[in-house]
N, C-alpha and C positions, 0 to 999 in steps of 0.2 A: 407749513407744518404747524400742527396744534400739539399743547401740552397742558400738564396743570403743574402748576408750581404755587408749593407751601411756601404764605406769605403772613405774617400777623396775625396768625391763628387760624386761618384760612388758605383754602386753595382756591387759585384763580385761572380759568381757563386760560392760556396764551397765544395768540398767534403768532408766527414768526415768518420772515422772511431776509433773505441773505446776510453777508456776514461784513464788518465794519464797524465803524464807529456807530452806536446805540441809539436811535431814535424811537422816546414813548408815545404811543399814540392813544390818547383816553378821546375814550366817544363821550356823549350824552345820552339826556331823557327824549323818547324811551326809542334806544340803539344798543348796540351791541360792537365788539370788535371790528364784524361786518361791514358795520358801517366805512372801514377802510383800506375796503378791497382793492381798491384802485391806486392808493397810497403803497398798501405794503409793497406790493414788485417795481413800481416806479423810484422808491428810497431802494432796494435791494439793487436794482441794474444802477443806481449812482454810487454805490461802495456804501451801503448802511444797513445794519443790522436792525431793520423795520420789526418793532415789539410792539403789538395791542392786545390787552388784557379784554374781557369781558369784566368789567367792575364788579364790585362786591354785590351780590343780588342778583346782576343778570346772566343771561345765556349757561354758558358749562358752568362757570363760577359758583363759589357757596352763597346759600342765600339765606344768612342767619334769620330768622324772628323776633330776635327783638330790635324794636324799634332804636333805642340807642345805640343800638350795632350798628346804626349809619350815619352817624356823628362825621362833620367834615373833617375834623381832625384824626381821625380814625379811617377815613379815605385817604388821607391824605399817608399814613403808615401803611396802607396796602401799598400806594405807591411806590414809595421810598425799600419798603420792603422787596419789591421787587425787583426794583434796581438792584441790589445788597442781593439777592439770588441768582442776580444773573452774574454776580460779581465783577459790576461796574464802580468805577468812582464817581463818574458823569454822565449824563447822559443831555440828549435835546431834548425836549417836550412838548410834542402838538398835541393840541387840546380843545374837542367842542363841546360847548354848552353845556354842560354838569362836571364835565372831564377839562373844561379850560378854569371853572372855580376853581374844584382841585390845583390845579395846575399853579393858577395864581396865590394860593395858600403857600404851596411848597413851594416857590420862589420865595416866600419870605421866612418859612420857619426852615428851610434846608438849600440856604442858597450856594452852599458850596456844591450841591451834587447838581445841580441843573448846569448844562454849559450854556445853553441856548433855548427861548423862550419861542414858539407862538402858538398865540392863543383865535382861534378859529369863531369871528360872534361874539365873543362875551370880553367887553371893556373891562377896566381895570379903575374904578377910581376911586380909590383909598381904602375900601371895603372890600376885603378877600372873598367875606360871605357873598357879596353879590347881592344876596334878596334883602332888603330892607324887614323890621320883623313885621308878623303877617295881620296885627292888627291894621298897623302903616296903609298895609296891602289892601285891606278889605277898603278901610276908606278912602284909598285916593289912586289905586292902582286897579279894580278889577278887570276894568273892561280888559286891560292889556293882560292880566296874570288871573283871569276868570280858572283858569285848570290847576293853578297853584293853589287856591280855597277848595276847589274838589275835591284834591289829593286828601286833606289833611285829618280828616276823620279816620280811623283806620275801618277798613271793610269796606266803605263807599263809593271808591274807588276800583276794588276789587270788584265791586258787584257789578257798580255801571260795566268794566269792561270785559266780565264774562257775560253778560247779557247777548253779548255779539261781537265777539273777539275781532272780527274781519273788518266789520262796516267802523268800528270805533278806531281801529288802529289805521287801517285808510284816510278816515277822517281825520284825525291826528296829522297823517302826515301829507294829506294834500293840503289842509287850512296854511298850512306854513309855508308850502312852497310855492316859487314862482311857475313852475311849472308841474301841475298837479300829475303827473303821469312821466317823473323821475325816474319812479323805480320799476324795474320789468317785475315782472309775475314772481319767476323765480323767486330774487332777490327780496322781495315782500314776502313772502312763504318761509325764507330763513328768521324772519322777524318773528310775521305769526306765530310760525310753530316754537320759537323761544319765548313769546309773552304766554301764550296759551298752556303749556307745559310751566317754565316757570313762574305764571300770575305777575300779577302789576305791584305786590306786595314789597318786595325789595324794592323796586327802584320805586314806589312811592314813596319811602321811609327818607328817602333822600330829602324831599321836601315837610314832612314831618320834623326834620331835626332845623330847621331856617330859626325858628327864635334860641333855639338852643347855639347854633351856630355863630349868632350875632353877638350872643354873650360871649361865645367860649376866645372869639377872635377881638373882642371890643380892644385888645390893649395893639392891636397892629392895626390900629385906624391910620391911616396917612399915611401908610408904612410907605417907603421906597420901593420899587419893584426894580432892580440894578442890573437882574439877569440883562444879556442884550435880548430885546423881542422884536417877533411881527406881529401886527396885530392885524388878521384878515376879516375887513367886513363883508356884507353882503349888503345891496343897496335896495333888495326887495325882502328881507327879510321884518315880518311883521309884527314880530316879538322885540328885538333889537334892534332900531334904527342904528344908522348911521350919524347921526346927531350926536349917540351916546360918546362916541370919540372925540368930540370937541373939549379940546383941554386937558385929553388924557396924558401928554407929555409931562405936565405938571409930576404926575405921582410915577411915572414911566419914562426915564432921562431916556434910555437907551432906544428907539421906538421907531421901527419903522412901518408906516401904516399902509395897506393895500384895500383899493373898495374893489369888488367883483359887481359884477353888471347885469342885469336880468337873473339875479341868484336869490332864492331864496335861504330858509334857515338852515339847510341841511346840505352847506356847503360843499362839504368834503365830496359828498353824493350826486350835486345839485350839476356843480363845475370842478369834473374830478382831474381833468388834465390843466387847469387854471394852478388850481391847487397843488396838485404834484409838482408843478414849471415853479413855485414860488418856493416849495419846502427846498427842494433843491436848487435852489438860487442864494436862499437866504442860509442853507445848512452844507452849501459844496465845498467850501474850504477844511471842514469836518474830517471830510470822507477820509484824508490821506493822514487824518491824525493815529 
């Protein structure tokens, strides 16, 4: 079941599936709800009310124009927001790659509405923001965040990826994965036709606001992240090693880590019954609250 639900001055497309205890599922760049089609009926047949938004900017969702409209703290009230619509007090929160930042922000500025944390890919260590700011980046990170500096001009982006909407967004998501031929036809065509209709312009804005981000969160550096989490890596992912976890328990008491095997970045997609077996593993006790 899809809906839109008015959230923070915004509507956000929803997806839904079965009824129970509330699990949020935020995708990343550049994904859609979609991205956790395998997720939603596998939480739904364990007794959970499976909720994934298309984020602000992409798929059905609105897709303001300005640029400070996609401020992380301002993602992070879409969230919360739609918790408070669904009229929950708590929910779990699985979260990849642009949707696990998110995710790790509001464990720390709204840790009483989170019951249960995992984050899918993206470590946690001390920095909510995640990106270091993008001067940082230019000099000591590009080779690994080369599409981070592409994003950031506004229009540049937009243009490289209507120049050939099919061969760029392919490319995107075979570079990343361990197995370049993930996703069937179909399944790529729900993409396509949501970047190509709604452009690469919202979800670039996401990475547009990284130095703004780093200020607006500078006072929860070392913050504690108390929620209990999982943290799921991938050990072929080429963006995020698995190295990054080393030491994460320091800023993440509660913390239990899973590596997946032959996976690359687009876990959720990549190893979707790995994935399912672990949310409801680590979220089964849940179910009967």
């Amino acid at each position: 079941m899809t809906r839109r639900i008015a959230v923070n001055g915004i509507e956000l497309a929803v997806a839904e599936a079965g009824t129970g205890y509330p699990v949020l599922l935020l995708h990343g760049f550049p994904e859609l709800a979609h991205s956790w089609r395998y997720q939603l009926p596998a939480l739904a047949a364990a007794g959970f009310h499976a909720v994934a938004p298309d984020l602000r900017g992409y798929g059905g969702s609105d897709k303001p124009t300005d640029i400070n409209a996609y401020g992380l703290l301002t993602l992070v009230d879409d969230v919360i927001g739609l918790v408070d619509a669904l009229d929950y007090e708590k929910v779990a929160m699985v979260a990849h790659d642009w949707g696990a930042i998110i995710a790790w922000t509001a464990a720390l500025t709204h840790r009483d509405r989170i019951e249960r944390l995992v984050s899918l890919n993206v470590p946690y260590r001390g920095r909510c923001s995640a990106f270091p700011p993008i001067d940082y980046i230019r000099e000591n990170l590009s080779d690994r965040f080369g599409y981070v500096l592409m994003l950031q001009e506004p229009g540049v982006a937009e243009a490289w990826f209507a120049s050939d909407p099919r061969q760029k967004l392919c490319g995107f998501y075979r570079a990343a994965a361990a197995d370049p031929d993930f996703l069937s036809e179909d399944d790529f065509r729900v993409f396509l036709d949501a970047f190509t209709t709604g452009t690469l312009a919202g979800p670039a804005n996401y990475y547009r606001n990284i130095d703004a981000n780093h200020a607006a969160t500078a006072h929860l550096a070392n913050a504690l992240v108390t929620v209990p989490t999982m943290m799921v890596a991938a050990d072929s992912d080429p963006v995020l090693p698995v190295s990054l976890l080393e030491g994460m328990d320091r800023w993440v008491p509660d913390l239990r880590v899973e590596i997946l095997e032959q996976c690359g970045h687009w876990t959720q997609q990549e190893s979707p019954g790995a994935v399912s077996r672990l949310l409801v593993d680590f979220l089964g006790d849940l179910a009967g609250v």
